[in-house]
C-alpha positions in Angstrom: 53.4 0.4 -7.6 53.7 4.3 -8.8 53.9 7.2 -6.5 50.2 8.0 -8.1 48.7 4.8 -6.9 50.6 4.6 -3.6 48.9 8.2 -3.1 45.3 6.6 -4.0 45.8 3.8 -1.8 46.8 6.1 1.0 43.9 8.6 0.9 41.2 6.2 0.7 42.7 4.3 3.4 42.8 7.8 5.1 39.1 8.2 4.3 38.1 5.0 5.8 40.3 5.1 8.7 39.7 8.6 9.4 36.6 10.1 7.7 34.4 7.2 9.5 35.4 8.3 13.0 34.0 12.3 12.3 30.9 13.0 13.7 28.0 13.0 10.7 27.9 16.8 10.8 31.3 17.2 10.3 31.7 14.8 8.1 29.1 16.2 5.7 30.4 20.0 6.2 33.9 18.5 5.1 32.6 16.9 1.9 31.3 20.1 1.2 34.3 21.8 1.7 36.2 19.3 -0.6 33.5 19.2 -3.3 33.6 23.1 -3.7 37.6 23.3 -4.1 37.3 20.6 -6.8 34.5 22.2 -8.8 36.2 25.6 -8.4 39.6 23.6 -9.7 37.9 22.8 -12.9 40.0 19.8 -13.5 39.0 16.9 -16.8 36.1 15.3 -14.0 34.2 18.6 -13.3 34.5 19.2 -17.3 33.3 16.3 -18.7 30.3 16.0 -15.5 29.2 19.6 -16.8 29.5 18.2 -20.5 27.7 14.8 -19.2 25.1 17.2 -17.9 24.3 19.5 -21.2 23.1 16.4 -22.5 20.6 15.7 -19.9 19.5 19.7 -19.4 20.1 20.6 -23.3 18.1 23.9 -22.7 20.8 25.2 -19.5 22.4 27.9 -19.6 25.7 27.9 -18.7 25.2 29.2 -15.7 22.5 26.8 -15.2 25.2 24.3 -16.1 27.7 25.3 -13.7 25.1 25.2 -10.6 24.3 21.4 -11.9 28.1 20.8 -11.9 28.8 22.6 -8.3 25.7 20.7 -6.7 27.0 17.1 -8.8 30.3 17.8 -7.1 28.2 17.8 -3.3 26.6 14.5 -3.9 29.0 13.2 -5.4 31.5 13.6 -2.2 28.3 13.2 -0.1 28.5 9.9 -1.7 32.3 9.0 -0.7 31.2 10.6 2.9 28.7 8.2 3.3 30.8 5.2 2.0 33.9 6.1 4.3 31.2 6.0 7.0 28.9 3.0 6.0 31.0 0.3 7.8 30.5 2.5 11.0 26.6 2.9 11.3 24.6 0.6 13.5 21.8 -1.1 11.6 19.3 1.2 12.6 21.2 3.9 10.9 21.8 2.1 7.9 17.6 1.2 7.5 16.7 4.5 8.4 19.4 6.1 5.6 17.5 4.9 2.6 13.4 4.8 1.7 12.8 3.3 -1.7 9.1 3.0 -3.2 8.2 0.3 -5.3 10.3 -2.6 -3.1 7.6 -5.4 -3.5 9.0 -5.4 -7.6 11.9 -7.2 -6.0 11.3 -9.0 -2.8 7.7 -10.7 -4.8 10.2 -11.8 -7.1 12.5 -13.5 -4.2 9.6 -14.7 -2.7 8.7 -16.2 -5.9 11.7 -18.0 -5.9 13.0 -16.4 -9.2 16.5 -15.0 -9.3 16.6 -10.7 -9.5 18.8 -8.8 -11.5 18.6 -5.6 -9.8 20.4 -2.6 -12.5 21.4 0.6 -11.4 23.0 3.7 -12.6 26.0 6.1 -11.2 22.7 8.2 -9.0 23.1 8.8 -5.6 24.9 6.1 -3.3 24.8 2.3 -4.5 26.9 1.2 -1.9 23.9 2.4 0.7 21.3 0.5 -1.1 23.0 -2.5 -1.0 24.0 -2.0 2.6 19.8 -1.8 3.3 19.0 -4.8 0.8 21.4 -6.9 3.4 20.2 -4.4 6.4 16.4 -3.9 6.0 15.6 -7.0 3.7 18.0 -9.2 5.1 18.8 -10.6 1.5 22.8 -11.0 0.3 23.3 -10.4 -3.1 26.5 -10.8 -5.4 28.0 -7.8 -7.3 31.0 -7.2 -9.6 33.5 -4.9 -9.2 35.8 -3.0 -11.5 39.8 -4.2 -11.4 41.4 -0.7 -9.4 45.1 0.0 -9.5 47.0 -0.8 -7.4 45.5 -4.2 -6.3 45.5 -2.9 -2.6 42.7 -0.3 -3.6 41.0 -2.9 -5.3 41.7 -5.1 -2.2 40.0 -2.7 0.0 36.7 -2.0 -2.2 36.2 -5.6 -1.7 36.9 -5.9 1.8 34.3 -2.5 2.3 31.7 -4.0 0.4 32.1 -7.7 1.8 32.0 -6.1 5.4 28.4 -4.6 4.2 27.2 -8.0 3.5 28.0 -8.2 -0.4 29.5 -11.1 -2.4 32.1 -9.2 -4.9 33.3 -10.9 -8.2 36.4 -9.3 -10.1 35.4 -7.3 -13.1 37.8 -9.2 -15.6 39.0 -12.6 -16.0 35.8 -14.0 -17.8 34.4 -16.2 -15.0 32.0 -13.5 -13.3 29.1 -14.1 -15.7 29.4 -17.9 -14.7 29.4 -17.4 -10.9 26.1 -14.6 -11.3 23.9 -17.2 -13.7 24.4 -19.9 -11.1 23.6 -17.4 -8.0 20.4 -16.7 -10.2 19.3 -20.2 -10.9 19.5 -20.9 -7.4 16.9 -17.8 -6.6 19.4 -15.2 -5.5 19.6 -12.1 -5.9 22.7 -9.4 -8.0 23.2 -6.3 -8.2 24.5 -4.5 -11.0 25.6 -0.8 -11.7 24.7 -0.8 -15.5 25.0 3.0 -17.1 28.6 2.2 -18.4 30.3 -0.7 -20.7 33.7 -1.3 -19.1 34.1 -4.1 -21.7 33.6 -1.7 -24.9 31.7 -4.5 -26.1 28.4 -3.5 -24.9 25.1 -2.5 -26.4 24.5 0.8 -28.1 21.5 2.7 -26.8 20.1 5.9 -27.3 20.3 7.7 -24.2 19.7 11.8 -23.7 19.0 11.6 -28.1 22.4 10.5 -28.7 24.0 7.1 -28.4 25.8 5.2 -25.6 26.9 1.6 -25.3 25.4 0.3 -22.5 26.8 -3.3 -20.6 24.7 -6.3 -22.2 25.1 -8.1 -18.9 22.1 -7.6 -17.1 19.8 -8.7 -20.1 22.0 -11.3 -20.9 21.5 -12.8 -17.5 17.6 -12.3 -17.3 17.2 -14.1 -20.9 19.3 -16.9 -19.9 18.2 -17.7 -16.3 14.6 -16.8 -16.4 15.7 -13.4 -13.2 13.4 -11.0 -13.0 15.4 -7.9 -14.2 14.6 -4.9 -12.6 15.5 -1.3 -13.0 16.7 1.0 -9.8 17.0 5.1 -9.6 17.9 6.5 -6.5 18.3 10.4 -5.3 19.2 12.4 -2.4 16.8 15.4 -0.9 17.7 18.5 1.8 17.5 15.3 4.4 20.4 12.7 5.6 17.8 9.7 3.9 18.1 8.5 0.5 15.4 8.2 -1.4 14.9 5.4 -4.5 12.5 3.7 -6.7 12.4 0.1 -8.1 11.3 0.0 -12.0 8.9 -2.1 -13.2 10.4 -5.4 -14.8 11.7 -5.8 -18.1 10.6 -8.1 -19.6 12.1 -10.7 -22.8 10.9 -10.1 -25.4 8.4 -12.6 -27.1 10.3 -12.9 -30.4 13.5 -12.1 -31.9 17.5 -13.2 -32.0 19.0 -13.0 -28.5 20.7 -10.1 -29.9 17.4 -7.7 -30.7 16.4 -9.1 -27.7 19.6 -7.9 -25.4 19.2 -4.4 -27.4 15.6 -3.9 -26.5 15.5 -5.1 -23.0 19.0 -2.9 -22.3 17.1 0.4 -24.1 14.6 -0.3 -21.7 17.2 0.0 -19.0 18.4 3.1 -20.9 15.2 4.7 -20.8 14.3 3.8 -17.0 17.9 5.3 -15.9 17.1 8.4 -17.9 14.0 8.9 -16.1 15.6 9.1 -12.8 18.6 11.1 -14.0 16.2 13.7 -15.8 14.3 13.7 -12.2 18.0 14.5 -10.0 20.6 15.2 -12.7 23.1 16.6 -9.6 22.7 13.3 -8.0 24.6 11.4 -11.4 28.0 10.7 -10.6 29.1 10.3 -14.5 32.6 11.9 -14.3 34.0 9.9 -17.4 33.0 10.0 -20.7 30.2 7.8 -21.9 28.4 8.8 -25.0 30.2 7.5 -28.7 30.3 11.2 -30.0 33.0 11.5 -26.7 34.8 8.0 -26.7 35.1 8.6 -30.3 35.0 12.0 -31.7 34.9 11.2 -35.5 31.2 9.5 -35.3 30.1 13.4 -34.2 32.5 16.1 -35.1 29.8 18.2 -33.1 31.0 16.5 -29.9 35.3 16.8 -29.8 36.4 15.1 -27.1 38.5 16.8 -23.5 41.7 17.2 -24.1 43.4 14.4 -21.7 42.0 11.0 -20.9 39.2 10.6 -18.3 39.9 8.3 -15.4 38.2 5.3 -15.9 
């Protein structure tokens, strides 16, 4: 293990240890705190959210753009906050932290007895809607979760999100896809955050007017075991509750290869996500580089990429 990773695995497990025993208010003021020395930093993940951002808000200014980028930095560490303090808040809490609209999209489809794919971007906090699907709904769902170096950080987002009801597959090794299609066959329900391939073998979508490769999971999974596949946006307001939507479905299409098919139904996810990140662009956590003209400068000259690597 580096020095960098034993220094990652150290704060977070400062943050879980530590951060969850605060009181909320203080807790909130110090995310603050820490979101405004990073944006005034101005290291590669403030650039690249206020480049992220131009595309969604063509028209800002750059002061515009800056304000965007200061209040992304808030909810984005409103977001680890709230994570560090999930495992901590009673049930009541955790129901009362989250009001979606739309939820009969998703539990007429359980009731129905059909599998859900629920697919979700970087908005807001994920972690919190899960914790109210298992809370509120009472309904455990399987997730996957990205490989994190060193393996005890990994170690831990697994043991966090397990210890909020959720069943967590490993990103890699290949048997993931397996393990969701058979949780869907049986009528179960999976949750998956969708806005970004890790795989670089995903599906390119036009997203913002320019184009974005997209994971070709979700779709994959609703062609193959019949899931209802169902698009989520979520946003924070001037209160501690998060607020969300569930999509309508997306539907197979009637005709075409599984391919056209996978492309359509995941630009339909494309264009759902977009809605919501149009509606709260400060509550998209997208801190890495996700459209082609950035993961590979020569398709759009227009578009050179940050100097330096963006975490992953």
């Amino acid at each position: 293990m580096t020095v960098q990773e034993r220094l990652a695995d150290g704060l977070y497990g400062l943050g879980w240890g530590t951060v969850k025993k605060l009181p909320e208010p203080v807790a909130a003021r110090l995310g603050r705190t820490v979101a405004d020395l990073a944006w005034r930093r101005r290291g590669k993940g403030v650039r690249r959210l206020e480049s992220n951002y131009a595309r969604v808000v063509p028209d800002a200014a750059p002061e515009r753009l800056a304000e965007l980028s200061r209040a992304g930095m808030r909810s984005y560490l409103r977001y680890w906050m709230e994570s560090f303090r999930l495992p901590a808040w009673s049930a009541e809490r955790i129901r009362a932290g989250f009001v979606p609209k739309d939820v009969h999209y998703l539990t007429d489809g359980l009731a129905a007895g059909r599998g859900v794919v629920l697919a979700l971007p970087h908005l807001a906090n994920w972690d919190l809607a899960g914790a109210w699907v298992t809370t509120e709904l009472k309904t455990p769902f399987t997730t996957v979760a990205e490989r994190l170096k060193p393996e005890t950080l990994y170690d831990r987002f697994v043991a966090y999100r397990e210890g909020l009801g959720m069943e967590v597959l490993p990103h890699s090794g290949g048997s993931a896809f397996g393990t969701l299609a058979r949780r869907l066959r049986d009528g179960g329900l999976v949750c998956l955050v969708a806005d970004r391939d890790l795989s670089a073998s995903g599906v390119e979508v036009t997203f913002f007017g320019e184009t974005a490769r997209m994971p070709a999971g979700p779709a994959l999974l609703a062609q193959q075991t019949g899931a209802l596949l169902l698009p989520v946006t979520l946003w924070y307001d001037d209160s501690p509750v998060m607020r969300g939507r569930v999509h309508p479905p997306v539907d197979v299409p009637g005709s075409g290869t599984r391919a056209e098919k996978t492309s359509a139904m995941t630009q339909a996810l494309a264009d759902a996500f977009a809605t919501g990140i149009a509606e709260h662009p400060e509550d998209w956590h997208m801190l890495q580089r996700l459209w082609l003209a950035d993961l590979d400068p020569g398709r759009d000259p227009a578009h050179p990429a940050d100097p330096g690597k963006a975490t992953a």
